[in-house]
C-alpha positions as CSV (number, residue, x, y, z in Angstrom):
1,X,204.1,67.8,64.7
2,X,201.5,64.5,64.6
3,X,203.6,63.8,68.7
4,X,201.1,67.1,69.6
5,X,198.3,65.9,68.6
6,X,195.3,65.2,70.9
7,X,193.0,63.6,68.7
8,X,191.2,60.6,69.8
9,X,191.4,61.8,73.6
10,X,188.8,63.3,75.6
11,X,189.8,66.0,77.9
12,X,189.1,67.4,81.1
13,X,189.7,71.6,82.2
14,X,188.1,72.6,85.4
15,X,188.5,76.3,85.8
16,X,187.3,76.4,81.8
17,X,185.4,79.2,82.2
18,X,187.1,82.4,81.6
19,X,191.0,82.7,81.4
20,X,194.1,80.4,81.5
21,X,191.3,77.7,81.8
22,X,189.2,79.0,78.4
23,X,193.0,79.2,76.7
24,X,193.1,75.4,77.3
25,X,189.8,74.3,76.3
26,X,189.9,75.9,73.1
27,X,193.5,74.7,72.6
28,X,192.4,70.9,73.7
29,X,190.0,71.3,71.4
30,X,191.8,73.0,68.1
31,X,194.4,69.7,69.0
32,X,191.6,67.2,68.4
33,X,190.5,66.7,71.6
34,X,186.9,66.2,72.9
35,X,186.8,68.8,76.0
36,X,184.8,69.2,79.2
37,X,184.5,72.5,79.9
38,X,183.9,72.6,84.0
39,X,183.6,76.0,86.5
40,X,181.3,76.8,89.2
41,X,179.1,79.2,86.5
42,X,176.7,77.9,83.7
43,X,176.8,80.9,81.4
44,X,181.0,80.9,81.0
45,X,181.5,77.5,80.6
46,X,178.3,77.2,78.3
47,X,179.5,79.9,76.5
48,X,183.3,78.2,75.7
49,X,181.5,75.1,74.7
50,X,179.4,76.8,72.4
51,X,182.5,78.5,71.1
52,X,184.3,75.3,70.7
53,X,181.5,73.9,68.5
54,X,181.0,76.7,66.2
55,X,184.6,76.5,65.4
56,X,184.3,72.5,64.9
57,X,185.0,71.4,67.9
58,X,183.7,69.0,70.2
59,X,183.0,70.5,73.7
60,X,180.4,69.9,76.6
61,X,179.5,72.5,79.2
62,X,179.9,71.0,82.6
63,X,178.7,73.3,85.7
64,X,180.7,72.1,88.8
65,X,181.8,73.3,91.9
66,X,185.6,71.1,92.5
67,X,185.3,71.4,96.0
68,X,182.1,69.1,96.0
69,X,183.2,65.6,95.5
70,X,180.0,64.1,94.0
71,X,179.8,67.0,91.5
72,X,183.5,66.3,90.3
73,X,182.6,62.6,89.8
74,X,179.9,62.9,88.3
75,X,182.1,65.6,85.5
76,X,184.4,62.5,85.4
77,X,181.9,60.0,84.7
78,X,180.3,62.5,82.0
79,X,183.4,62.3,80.3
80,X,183.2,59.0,79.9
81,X,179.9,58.1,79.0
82,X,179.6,61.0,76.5
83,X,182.9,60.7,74.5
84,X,183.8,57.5,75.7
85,X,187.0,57.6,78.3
86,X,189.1,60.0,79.9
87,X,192.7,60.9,79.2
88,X,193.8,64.3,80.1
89,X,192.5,66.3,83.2
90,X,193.5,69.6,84.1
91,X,193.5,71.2,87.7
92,X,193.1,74.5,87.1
93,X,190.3,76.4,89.1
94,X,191.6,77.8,92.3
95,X,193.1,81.2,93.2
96,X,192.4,83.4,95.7
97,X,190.7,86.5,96.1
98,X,191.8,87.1,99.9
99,X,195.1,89.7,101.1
100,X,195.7,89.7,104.3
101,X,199.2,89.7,106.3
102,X,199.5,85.6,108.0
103,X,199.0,87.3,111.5
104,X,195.7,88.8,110.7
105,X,194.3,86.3,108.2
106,X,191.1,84.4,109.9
107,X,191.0,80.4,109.4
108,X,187.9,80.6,107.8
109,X,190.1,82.6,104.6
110,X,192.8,79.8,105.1
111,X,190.7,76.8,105.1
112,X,189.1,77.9,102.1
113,X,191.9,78.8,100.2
114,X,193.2,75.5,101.0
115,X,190.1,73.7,100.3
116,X,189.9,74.9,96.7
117,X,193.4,74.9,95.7
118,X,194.8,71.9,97.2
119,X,192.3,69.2,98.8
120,X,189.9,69.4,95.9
121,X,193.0,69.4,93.6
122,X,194.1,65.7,95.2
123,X,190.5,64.4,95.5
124,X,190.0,65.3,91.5
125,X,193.2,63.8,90.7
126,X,192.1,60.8,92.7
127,X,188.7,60.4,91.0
128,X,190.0,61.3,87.5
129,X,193.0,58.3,87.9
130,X,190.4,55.8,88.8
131,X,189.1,56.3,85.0
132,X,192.0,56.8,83.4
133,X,191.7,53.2,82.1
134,X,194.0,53.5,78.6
135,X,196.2,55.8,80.8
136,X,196.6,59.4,81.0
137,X,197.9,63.0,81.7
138,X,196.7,64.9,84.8
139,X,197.7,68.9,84.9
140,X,197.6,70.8,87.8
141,X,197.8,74.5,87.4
142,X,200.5,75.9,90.1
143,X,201.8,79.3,90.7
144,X,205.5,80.6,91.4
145,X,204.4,82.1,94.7
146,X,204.7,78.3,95.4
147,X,208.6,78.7,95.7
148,X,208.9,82.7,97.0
149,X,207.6,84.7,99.7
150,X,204.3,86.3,99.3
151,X,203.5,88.6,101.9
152,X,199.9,89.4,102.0
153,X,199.5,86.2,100.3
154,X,201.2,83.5,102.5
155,X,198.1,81.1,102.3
156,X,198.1,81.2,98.7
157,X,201.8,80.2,98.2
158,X,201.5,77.8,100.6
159,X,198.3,76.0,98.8
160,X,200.7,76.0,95.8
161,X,203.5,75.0,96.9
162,X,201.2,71.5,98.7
163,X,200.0,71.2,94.5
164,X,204.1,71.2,94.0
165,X,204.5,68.3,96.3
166,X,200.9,66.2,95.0
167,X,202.5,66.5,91.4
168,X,205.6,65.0,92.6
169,X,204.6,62.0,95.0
170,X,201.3,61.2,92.1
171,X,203.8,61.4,89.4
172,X,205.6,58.6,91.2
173,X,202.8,56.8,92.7
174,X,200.4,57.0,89.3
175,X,203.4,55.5,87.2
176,X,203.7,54.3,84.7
177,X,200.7,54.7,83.1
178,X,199.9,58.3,84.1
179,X,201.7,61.5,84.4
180,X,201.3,64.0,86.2
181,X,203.1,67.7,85.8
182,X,202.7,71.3,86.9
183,X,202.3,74.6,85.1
184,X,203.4,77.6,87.1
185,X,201.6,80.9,85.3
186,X,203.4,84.0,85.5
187,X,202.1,87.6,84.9
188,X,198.6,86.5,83.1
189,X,195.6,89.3,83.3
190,X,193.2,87.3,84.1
191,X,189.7,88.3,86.1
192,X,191.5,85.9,89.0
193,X,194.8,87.8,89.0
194,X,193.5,91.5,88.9
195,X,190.9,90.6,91.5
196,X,194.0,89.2,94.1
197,X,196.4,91.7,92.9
198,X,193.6,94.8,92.9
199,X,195.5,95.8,90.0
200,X,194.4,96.8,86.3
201,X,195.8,95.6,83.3
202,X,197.5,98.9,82.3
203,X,199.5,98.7,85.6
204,X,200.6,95.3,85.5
205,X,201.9,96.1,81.6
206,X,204.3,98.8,82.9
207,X,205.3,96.1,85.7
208,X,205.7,93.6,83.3
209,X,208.3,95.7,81.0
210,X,210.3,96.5,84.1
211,X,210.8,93.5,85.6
212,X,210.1,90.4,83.4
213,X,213.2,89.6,81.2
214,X,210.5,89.1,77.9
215,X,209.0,92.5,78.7
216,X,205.5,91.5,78.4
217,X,202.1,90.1,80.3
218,X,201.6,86.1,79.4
219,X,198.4,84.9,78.0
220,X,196.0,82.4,78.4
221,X,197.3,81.4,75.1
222,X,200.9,80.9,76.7
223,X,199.8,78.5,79.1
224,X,197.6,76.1,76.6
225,X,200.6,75.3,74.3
226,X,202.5,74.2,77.4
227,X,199.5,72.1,78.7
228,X,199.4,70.6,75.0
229,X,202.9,69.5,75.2
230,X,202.4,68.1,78.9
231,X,198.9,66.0,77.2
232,X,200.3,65.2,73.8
233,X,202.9,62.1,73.0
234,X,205.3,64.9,72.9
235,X,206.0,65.3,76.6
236,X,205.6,61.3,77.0
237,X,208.8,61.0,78.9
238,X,207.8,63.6,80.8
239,X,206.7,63.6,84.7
240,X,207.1,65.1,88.4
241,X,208.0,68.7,86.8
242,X,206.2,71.6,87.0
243,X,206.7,74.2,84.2
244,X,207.3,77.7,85.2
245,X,205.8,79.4,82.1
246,X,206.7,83.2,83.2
247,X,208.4,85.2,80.5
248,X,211.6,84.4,82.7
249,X,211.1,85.7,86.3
């Protein structure tokens, strides 16, 4: 199991806050890694770095907004001069809290879905190869609407299916010494996903036993063991691919 460890590298998880990104920070962290824990809100990511110290870990609490480029270097450049390099970052804030048919969406809800999810995904990815000096693993946190109709959420899927295409052509162009792969999150009841899906989590159970083949929600813990394997040694011969982690659908 030593191929899954993560000790000796220092980590990267925007979206660390709450959710699929807290899952990863933790798990980063349990693994041996030294985490930066990044989101647009003090408190959360505060809080998941405190949590990641009282359990032994080592964690620091990053407030940054991915959309502004000087904030994300300067979360990169923190990496580096407090634990000494950078080897794993993870794209994983975005989402979406806008429904609206294509038709009647306005431009301002498209450009900003867009801005989020996929232009500040590419400029992070961009900043956080340029310090990936001892090589690296870069993670970008996808979605299946990226390969299915959506209606009510067409700009969504088509942000993610653009983070799709980035993890292919950087997987080719950051080779060989970084990779760079995709998770695709199904059913997860997160604060994000309730919000877009103005659901509750009772709801989305009763989906969830109808119509995903493992007859369950996923969890945040779900998606950090496949982020692992994409960080670790053990998915060293891995790049390009993006991991639909979904209970089947």
């Amino acid at each position: 199991m030593q191929s899954f460890s993560l000790e000796g590298k220092v980590a990267v998880v925007t979206g660390g806050g709450q959710g699929i990104g807290e899952g990863i920070a933790k798990a980063f962290a349990q693994s041996g890694a030294a985490v930066l824990v990044a989101a647009r809100h003090p408190d959360r990511v505060q809080r998941v770095a405190d949590e990641i110290t009282a359990a032994g870990g080592r964690a620091l609490a990053v407030p940054t907004d991915v959309t502004d480029r000087a904030a994300v270097e300067a979360l990169a450049d923190a990496a580096v001069s407090t634990f000494g390099g950078l080897h794993v970052w993870v794209n994983n804030a975005g989402g979406s809290a806008v429904r609206s048919p294509l038709r009647e969406l306005s431009e301002a809800d498209w450009d900003a879905c867009f801005n989020v999810n996929l232009r500040a995904l590419w400029i992070a990815s961009v900043i956080a190869a340029d310090r990936m000096t001892d090589g690296g693993s870069i993670i970008n946190v996808t979605s299946p609407a990226a390969t299915r109709a959506v209606p009510g959420s067409g700009h969504y899927s088509a942000a993610k299916a653009g983070v799709n295409a980035l993890t292919m052509t950087m997987s080719v162009e950051l080779a060989p010494s970084i990779r760079v792969n995709g998770i695709a999150p199904g059913y997860v009841p997160t604060e994000v996903m309730m919000t877009a899906l103005n659901t509750d989590v009772e709801a989305l159970e009763k989906m969830a036993e109808k119509r995903v083949p493992l007859q369950r929600l996923g969890t945040p813990d779900d998606m950090a063991s496949a982020a692992i394997y994409l960080a670790s040694e053990a998915g060293s011969w891995v790049t390009g691919q993006t991991l639909t982690v979904a209970g089947g659908l």
